[in-house]
C-alpha positions as a LaTeX table, in Angstrom:
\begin{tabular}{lrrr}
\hline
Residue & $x$ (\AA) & $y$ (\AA) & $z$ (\AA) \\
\hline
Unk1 & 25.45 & 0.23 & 53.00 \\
Unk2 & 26.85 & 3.36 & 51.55 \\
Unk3 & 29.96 & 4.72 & 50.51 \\
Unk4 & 30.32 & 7.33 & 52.88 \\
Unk5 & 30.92 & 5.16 & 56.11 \\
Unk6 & 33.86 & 3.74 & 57.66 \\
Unk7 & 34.51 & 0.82 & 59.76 \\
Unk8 & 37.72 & $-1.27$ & 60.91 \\
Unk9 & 38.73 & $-4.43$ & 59.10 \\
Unk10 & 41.36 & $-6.26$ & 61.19 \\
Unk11 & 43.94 & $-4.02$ & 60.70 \\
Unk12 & 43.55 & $-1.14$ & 58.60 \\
Unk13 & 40.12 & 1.17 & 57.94 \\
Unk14 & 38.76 & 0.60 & 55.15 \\
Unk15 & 35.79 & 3.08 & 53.34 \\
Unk16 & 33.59 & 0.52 & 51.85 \\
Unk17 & 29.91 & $-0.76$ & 52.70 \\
Unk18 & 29.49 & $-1.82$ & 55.94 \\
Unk19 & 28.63 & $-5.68$ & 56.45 \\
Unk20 & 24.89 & $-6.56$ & 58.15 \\
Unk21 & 26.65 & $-8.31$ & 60.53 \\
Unk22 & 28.93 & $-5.43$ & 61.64 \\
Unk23 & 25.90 & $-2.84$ & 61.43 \\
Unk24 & 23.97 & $-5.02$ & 63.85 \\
Unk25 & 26.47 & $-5.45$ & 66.25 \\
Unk26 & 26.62 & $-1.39$ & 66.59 \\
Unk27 & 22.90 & $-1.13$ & 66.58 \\
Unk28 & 23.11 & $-4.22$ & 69.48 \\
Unk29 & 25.77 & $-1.83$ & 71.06 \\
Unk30 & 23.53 & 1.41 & 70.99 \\
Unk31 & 20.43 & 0.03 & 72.21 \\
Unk32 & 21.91 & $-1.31$ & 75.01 \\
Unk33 & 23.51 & 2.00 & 75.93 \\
Unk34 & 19.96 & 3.26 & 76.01 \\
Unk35 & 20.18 & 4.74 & 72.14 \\
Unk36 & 16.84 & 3.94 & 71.38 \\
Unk37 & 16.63 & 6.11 & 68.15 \\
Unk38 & 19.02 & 3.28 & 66.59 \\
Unk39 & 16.60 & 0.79 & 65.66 \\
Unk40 & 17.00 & $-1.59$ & 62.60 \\
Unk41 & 13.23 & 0.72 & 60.71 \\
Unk42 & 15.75 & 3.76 & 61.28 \\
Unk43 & 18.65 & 2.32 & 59.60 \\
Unk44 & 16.16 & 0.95 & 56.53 \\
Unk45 & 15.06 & 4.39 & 56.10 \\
Unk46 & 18.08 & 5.72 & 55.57 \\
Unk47 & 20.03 & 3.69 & 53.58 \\
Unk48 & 21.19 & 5.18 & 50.44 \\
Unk49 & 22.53 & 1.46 & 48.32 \\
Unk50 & 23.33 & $-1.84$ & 49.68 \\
Unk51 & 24.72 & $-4.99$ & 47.60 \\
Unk52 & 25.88 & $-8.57$ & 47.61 \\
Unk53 & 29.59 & $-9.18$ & 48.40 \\
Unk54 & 31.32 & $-8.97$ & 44.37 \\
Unk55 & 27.44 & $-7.83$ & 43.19 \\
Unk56 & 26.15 & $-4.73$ & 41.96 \\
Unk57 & 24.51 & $-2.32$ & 44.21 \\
Unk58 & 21.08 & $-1.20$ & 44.36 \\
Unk59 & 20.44 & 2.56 & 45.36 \\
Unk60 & 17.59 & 4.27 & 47.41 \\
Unk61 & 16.44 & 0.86 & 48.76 \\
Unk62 & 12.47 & 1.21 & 49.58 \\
Unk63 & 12.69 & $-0.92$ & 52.58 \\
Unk64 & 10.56 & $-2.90$ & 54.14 \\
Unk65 & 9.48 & $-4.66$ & 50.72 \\
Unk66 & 5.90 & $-5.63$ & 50.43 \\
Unk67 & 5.88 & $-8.43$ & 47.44 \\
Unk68 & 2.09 & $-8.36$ & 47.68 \\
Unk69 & 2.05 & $-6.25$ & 45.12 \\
Unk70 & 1.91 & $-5.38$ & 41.17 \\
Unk71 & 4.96 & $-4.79$ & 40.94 \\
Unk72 & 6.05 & $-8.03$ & 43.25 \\
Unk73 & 4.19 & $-10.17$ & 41.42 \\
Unk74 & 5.36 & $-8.50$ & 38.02 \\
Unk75 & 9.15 & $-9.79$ & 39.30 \\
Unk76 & 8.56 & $-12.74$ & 40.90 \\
Unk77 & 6.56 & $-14.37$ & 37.53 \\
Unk78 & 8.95 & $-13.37$ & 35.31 \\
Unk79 & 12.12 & $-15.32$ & 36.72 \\
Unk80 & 9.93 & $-18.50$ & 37.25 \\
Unk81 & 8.39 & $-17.92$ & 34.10 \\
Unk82 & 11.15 & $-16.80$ & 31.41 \\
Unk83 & 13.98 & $-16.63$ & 34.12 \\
Unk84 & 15.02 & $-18.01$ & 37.28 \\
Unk85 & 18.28 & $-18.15$ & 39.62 \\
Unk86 & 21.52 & $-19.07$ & 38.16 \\
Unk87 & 24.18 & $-21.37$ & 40.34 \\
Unk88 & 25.99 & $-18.65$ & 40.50 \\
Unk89 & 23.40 & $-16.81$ & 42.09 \\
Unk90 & 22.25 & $-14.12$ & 39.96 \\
Unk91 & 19.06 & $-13.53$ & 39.01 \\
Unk92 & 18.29 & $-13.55$ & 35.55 \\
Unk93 & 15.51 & $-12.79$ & 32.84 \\
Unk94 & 15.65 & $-13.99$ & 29.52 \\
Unk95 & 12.80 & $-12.28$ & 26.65 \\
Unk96 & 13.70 & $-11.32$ & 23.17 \\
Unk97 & 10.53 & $-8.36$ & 23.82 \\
Unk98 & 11.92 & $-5.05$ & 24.70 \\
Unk99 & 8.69 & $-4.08$ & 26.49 \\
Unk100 & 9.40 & $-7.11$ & 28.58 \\
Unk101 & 12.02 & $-6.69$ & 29.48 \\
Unk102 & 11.76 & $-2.71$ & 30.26 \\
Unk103 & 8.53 & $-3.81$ & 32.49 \\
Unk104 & 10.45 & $-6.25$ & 34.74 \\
Unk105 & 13.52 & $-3.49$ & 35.44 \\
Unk106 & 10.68 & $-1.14$ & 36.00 \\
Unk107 & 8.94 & $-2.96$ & 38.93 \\
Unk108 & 11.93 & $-3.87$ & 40.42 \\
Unk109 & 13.17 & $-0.12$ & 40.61 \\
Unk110 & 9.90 & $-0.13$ & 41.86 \\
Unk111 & 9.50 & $-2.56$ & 44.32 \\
Unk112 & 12.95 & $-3.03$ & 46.05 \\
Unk113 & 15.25 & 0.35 & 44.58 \\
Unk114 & 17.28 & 1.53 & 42.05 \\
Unk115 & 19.52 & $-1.16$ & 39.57 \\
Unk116 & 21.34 & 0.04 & 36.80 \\
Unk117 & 20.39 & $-2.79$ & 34.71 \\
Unk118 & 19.78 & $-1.29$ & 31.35 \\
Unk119 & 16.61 & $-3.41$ & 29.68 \\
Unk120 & 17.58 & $-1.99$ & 25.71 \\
Unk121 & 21.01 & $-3.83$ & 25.81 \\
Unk122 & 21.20 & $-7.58$ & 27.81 \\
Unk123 & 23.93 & $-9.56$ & 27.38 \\
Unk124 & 23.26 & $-12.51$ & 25.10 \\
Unk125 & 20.46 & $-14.74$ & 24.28 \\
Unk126 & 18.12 & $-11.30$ & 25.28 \\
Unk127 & 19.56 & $-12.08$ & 28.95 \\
Unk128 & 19.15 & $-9.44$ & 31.66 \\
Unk129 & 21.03 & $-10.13$ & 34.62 \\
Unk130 & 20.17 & $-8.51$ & 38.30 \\
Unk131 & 22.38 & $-7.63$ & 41.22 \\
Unk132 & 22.64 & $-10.94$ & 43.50 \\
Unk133 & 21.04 & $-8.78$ & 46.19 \\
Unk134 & 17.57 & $-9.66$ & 44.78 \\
Unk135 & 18.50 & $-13.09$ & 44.62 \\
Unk136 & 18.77 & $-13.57$ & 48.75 \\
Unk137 & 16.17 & $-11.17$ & 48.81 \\
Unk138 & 14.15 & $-13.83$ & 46.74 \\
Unk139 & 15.33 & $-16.84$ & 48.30 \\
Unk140 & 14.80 & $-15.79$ & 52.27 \\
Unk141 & 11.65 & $-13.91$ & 51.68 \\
Unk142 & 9.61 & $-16.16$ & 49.25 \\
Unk143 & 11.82 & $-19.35$ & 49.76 \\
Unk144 & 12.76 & $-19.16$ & 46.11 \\
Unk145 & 14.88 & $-21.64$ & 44.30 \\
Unk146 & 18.44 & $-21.47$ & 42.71 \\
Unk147 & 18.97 & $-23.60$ & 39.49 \\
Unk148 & 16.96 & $-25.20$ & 36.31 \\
Unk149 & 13.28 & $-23.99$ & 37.09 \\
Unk150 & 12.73 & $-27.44$ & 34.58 \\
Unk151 & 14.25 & $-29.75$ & 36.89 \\
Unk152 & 13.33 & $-27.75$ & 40.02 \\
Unk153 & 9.63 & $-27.93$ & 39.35 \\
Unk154 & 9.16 & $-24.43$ & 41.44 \\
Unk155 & 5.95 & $-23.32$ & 43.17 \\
Unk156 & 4.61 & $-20.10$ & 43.67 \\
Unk157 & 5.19 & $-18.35$ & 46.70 \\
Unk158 & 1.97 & $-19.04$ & 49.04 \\
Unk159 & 1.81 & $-14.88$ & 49.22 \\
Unk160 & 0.65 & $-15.18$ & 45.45 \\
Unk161 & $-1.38$ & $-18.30$ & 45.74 \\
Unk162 & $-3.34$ & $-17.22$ & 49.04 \\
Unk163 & $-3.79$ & $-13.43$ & 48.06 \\
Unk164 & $-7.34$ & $-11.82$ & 47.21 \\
Unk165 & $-6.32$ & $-8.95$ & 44.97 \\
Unk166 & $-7.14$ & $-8.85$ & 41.91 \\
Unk167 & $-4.59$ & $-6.45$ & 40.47 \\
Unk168 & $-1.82$ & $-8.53$ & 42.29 \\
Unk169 & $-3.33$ & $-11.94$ & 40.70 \\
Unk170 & $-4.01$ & $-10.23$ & 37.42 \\
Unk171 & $-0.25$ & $-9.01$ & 37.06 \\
Unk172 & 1.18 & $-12.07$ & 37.90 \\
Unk173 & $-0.62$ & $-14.10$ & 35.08 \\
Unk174 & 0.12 & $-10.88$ & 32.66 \\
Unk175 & 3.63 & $-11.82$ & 33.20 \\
Unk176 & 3.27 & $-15.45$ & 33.06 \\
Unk177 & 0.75 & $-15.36$ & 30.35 \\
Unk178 & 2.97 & $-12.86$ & 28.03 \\
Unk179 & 6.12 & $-14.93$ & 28.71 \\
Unk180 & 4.66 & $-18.45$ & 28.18 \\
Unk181 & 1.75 & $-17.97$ & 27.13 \\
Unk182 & $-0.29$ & $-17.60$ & 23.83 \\
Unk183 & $-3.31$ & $-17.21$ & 21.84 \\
Unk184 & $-4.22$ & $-18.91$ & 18.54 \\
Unk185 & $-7.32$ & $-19.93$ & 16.86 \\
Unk186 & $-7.22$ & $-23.67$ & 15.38 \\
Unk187 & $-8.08$ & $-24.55$ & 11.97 \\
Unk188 & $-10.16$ & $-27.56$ & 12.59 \\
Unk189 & $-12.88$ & $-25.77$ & 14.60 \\
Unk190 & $-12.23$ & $-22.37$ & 13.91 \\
Unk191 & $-11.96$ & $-22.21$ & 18.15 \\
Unk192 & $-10.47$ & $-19.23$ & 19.61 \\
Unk193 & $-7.78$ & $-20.87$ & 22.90 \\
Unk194 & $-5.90$ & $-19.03$ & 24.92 \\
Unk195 & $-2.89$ & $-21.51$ & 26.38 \\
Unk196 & $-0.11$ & $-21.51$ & 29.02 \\
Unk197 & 2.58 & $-23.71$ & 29.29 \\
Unk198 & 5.21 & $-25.16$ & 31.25 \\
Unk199 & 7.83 & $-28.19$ & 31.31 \\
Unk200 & 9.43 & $-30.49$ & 33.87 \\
Unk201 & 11.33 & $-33.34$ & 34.24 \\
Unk202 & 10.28 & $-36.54$ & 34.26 \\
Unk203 & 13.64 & $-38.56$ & 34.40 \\
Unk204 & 13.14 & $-40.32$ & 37.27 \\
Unk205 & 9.90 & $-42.19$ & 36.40 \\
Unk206 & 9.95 & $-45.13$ & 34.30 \\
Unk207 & 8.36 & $-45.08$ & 31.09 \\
Unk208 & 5.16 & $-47.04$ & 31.57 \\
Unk209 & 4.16 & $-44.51$ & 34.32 \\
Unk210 & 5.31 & $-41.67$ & 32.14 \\
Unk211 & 2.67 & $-43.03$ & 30.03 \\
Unk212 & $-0.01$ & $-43.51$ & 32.42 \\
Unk213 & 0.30 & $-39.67$ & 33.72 \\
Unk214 & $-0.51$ & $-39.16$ & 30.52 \\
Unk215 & $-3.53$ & $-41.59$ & 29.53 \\
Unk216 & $-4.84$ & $-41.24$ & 32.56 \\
Unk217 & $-4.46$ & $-37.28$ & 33.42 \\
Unk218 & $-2.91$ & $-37.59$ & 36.70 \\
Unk219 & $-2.67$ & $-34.04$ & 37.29 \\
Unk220 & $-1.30$ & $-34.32$ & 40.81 \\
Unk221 & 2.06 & $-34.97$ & 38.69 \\
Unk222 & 1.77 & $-31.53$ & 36.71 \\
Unk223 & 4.38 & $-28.84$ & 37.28 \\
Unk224 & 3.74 & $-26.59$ & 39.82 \\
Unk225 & 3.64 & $-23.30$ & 37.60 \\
Unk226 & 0.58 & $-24.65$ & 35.68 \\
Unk227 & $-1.44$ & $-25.57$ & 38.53 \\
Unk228 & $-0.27$ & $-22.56$ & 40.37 \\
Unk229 & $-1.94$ & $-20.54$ & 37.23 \\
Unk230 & $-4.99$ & $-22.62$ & 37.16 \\
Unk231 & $-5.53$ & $-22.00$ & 41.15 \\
Unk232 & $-5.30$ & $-18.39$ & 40.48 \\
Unk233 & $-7.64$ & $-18.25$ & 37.40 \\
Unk234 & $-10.35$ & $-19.90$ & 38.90 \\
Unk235 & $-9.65$ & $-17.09$ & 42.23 \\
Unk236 & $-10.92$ & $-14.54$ & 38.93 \\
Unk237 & $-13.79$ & $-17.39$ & 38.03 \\
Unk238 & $-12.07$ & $-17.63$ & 34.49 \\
Unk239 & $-12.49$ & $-21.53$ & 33.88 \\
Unk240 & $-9.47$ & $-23.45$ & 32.71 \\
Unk241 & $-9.20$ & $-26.75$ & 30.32 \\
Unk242 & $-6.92$ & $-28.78$ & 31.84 \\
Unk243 & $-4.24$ & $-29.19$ & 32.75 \\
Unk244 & $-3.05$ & $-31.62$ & 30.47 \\
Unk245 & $-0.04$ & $-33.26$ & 29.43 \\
Unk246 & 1.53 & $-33.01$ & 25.62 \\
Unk247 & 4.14 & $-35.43$ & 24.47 \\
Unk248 & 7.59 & $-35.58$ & 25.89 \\
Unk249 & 10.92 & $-34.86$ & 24.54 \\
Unk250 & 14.24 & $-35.62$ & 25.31 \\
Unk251 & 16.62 & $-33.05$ & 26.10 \\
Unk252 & 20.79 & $-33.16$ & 26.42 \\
Unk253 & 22.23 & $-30.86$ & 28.87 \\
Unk254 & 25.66 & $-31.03$ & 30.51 \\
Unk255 & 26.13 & $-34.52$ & 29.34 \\
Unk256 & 23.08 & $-35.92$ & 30.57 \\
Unk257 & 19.70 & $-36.96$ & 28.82 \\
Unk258 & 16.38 & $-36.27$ & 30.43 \\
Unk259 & 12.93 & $-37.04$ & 29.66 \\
Unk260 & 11.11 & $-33.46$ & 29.72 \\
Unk261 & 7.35 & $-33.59$ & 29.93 \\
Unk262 & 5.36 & $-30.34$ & 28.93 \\
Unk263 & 2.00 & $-29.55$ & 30.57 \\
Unk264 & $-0.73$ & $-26.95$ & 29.51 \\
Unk265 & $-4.05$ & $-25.19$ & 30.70 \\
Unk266 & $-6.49$ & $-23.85$ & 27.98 \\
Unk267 & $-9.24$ & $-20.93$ & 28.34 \\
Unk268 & $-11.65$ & $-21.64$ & 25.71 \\
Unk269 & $-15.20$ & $-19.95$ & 25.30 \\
Unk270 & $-16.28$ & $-15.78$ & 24.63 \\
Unk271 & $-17.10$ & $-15.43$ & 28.70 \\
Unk272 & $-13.75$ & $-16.96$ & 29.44 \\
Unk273 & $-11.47$ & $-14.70$ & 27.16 \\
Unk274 & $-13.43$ & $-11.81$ & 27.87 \\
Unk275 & $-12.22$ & $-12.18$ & 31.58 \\
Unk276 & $-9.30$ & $-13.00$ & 30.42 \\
Unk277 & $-8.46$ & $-9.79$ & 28.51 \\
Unk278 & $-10.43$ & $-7.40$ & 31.48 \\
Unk279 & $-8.62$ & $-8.93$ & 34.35 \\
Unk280 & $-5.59$ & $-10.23$ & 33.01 \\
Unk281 & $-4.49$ & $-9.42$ & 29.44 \\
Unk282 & $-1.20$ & $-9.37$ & 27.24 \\
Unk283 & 1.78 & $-7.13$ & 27.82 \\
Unk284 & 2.78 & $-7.79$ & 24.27 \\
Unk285 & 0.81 & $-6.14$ & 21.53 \\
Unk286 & 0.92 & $-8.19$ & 19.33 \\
Unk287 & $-0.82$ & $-11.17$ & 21.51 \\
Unk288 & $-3.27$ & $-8.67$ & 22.64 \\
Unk289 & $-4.47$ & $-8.45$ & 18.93 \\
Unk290 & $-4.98$ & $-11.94$ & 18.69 \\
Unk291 & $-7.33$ & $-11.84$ & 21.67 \\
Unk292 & $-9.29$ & $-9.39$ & 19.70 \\
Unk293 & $-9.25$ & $-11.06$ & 16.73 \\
Unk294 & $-10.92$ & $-13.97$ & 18.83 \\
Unk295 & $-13.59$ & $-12.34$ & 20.44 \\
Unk296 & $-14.66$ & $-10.82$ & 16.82 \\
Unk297 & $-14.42$ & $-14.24$ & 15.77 \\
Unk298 & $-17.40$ & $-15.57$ & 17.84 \\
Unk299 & $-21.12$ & $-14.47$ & 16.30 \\
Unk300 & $-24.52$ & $-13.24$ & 17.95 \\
Unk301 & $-26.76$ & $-16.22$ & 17.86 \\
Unk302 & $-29.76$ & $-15.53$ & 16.04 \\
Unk303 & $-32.34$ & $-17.95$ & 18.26 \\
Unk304 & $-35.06$ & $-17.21$ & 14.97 \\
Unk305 & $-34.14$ & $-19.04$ & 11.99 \\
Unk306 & $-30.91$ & $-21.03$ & 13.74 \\
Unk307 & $-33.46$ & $-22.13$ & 16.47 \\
Unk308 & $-35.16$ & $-23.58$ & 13.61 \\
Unk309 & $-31.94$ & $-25.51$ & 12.25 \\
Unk310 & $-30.72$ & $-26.57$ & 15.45 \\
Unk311 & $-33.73$ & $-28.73$ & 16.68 \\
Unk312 & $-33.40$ & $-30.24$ & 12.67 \\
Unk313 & $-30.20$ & $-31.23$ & 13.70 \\
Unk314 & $-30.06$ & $-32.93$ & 16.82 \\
Unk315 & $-33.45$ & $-35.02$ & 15.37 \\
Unk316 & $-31.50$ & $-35.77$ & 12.50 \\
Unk317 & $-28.26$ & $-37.02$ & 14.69 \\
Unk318 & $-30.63$ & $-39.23$ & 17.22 \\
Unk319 & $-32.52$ & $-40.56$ & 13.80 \\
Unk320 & $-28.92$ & $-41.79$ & 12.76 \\
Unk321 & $-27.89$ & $-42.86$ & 15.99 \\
Unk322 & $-25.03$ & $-40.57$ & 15.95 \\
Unk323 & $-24.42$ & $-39.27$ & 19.84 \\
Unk324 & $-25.76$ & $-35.95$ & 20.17 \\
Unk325 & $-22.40$ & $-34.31$ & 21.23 \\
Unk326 & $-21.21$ & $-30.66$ & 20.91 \\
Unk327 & $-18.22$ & $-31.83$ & 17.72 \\
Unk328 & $-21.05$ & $-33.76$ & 16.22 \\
Unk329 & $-23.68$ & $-30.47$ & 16.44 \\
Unk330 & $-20.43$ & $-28.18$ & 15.31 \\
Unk331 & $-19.72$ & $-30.51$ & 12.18 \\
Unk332 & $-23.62$ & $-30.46$ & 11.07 \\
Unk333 & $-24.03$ & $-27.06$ & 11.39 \\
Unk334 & $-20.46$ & $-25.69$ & 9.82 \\
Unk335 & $-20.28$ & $-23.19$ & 13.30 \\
Unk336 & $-17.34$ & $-22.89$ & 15.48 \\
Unk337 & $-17.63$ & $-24.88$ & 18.67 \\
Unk338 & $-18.62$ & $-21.65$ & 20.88 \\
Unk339 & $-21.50$ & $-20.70$ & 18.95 \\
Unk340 & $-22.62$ & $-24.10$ & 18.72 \\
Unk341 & $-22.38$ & $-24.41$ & 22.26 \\
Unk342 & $-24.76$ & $-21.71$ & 22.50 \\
Unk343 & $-27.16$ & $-23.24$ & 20.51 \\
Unk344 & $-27.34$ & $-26.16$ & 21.77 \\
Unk345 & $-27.76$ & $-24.64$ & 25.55 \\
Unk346 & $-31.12$ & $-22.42$ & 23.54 \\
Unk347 & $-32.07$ & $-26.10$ & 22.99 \\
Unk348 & $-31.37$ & $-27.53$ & 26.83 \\
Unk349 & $-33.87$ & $-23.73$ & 27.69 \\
Unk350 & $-36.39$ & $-24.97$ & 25.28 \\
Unk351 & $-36.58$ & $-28.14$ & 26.63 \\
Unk352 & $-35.99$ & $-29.79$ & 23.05 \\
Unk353 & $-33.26$ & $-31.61$ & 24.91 \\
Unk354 & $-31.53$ & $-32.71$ & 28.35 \\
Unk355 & $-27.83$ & $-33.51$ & 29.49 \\
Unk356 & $-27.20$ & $-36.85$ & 29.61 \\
Unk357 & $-23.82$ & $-37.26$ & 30.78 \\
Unk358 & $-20.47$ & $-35.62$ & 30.61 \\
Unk359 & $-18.77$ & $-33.09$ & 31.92 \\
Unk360 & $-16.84$ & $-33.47$ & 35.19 \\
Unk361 & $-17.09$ & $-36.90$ & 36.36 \\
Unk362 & $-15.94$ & $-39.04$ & 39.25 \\
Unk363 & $-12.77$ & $-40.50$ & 38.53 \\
Unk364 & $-12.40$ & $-38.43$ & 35.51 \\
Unk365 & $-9.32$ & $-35.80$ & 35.80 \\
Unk366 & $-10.66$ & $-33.22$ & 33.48 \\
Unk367 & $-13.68$ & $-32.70$ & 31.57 \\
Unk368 & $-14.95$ & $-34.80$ & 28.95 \\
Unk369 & $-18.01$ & $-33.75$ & 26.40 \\
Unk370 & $-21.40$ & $-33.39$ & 27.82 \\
Unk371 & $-23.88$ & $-35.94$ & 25.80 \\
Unk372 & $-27.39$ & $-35.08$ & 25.39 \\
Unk373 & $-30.54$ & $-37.35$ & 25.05 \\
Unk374 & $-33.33$ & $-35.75$ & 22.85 \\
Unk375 & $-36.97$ & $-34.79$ & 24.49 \\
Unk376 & $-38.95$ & $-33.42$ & 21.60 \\
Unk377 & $-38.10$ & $-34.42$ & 17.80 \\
Unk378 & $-38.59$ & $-32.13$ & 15.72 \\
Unk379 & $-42.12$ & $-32.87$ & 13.35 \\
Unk380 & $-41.09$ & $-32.31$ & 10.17 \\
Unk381 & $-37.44$ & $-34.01$ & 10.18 \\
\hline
\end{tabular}
């Protein structure tokens, strides 16, 4: 507990950190001679470093450490995210991004004390590795788990999952959406997505229920870090696609072979990523950008002339008897799928046409296109 204490070891004294156990025993021994300024809050106030036996100390421990924070959640997303809990017990962070990896060793400093982990030089493969302190910090505070975070299938501490703060839910998906996350706009339908993903393993299923998780979205079988995410997006009313499973792949690591299935959540839609960048956002600039770059991408509807075009449209589609679906609408009128969307919702105001199915439906594990049924043909199509 700090270098300036001594205490008896068997034999000999020995200057050194004091074990818990031994501290304890003294503050036991105290209290019961009626020392009642000894108290375990006295001794967390001032201790000056404390460490893991063979582990790196941490210095000017802020004690008692309240994870329901920024900074908390900052630290605990990045090791489930781009990190995790060695078997040797140190807690590590892996993130070729300097600003990464500078904002992790900042909330920790933060959050639980000083480290003299230095963020501008890991070891290899961009590795930071933390004094094993944190690690039982982690593990009897948030119940966290040591080993492959793909195999493990983690969850997120309840504290994350059950909070109400926005700041504290916002930073965690910052850190989960900047180390796994992305944000692309796809050729096809010139449709902005922002995506997160995660892996597990799927080893121990056979293959035919592999493939019905699959066919038949059983999201119940997702990994825990993607529906963790989702829970916590829809807490900021951000709505999610998903999640849904992408194809698996093997992978071969210490001599065995295991089936690794990936799973993803989408945000789609101008509302959506506009939440997304207020309340949550990129810590990488370069991702940031891209969010920009969609939001630009989506157009004012003009409800004048395209009003005009729209109804044309959706007569022409029913006239063919070619489902009046949003992809259908999109491909007539050349329009990304967002502003298309919009259109077609002028249309539903109007009352030129009327859901007719779709959406989220019983039985159904995600949502499928809304179908609409046309009210008023337009005269002149």
């Amino acid at each position: 507990m700090g270098e300036k204490y001594i205490y008896k070891s068997k034999i000999s004294f020995t200057r050194s950190y004091i074990p818990l156990e031994y501290l304890y025993s003294i503050i036991k021994f105290l209290k019961n001679k009626e020392h009642k300024e000894y108290t375990i809050k006295s001794i967390e106030k001032n201790t000056i470093s404390f460490k893991s036996k063979g582990g790196k100390p941490i210095h000017n421990p802020r004690f008692p450490i309240n994870f329901e924070t920024k900074e908390g959640a900052i630290l605990v997303s990045a090791l489930l995210c781009d990190g995790g809990i060695d078997k040797m017990g140190n807690p590590l962070y892996n993130n070729s991004e300097i600003c990464m990896r500078k904002r992790v060793v900042k909330a920790i400093n933060k959050l639980i004390g000083k480290i003299h982990t230095n963020p501008i030089y890991p070891q290899k493969n961009n590795c930071l590795i933390f004094p094993k302190t944190i690690k039982d910090i982690l593990i009897n505070a948030l119940n966290m788990q040591i080993g492959d975070k793909v195999i493990n299938n983690p969850k997120i501490p309840d504290i994350f999952l059950d909070t109400n703060k926005k700041e504290v839910i916002g930073a965690f998906l910052n850190q989960a959406f900047s180390d796994d996350g992305s944000a692309y706009t796809t050729k096809k339908y010139n449709q902005g997505t922002i995506a997160y993903g995660s892996s597990i393993d799927v080893s121990m299923f056979r293959a035919k229920f592999i493939e019905k998780i699959k066919k038949e979205k059983l999201t119940d079988y997702a990994s825990n870090l993607v529906k963790g995410c989702t829970s916590m997006l829809k807490k900021l009313n951000i709505k999610v696609n998903g999640p849904y499973a992408k194809p698996c792949y093997l992978r071969h690591k210490g001599g065995k072979k295991r089936i690794i299935m990936p799973w993803t959540i989408q945000i789609q839609g101008r509302d959506n990523v506009k939440k997304f960048k207020e309340l949550i956002g990129f810590s990488i600039l370069r991702k940031n950008k891209k969010i920009d770059e969609i939001l630009n991408n989506y157009k004012e509807v003009d409800y004048g002339k395209s009003f005009e075009i729209s109804w044309k449209i959706v007569t022409k589609l029913n006239s063919n008897k070619i489902p009046i679906q949003l992809d259908n609408f999109a491909k007539k009128y050349k329009s990304t799928r967002e502003y298309s969307r919009q259109l077609l919702k002028n249309l539903r105001k109007k009352g030129i046409i009327k859901r007719n199915g779709g959406g989220y439906e019983r039985d159904v594990h995600s949502c499928i296109p809304y179908k609409y049924k046309l009210i008023k043909p337009h005269i002149t199509s």
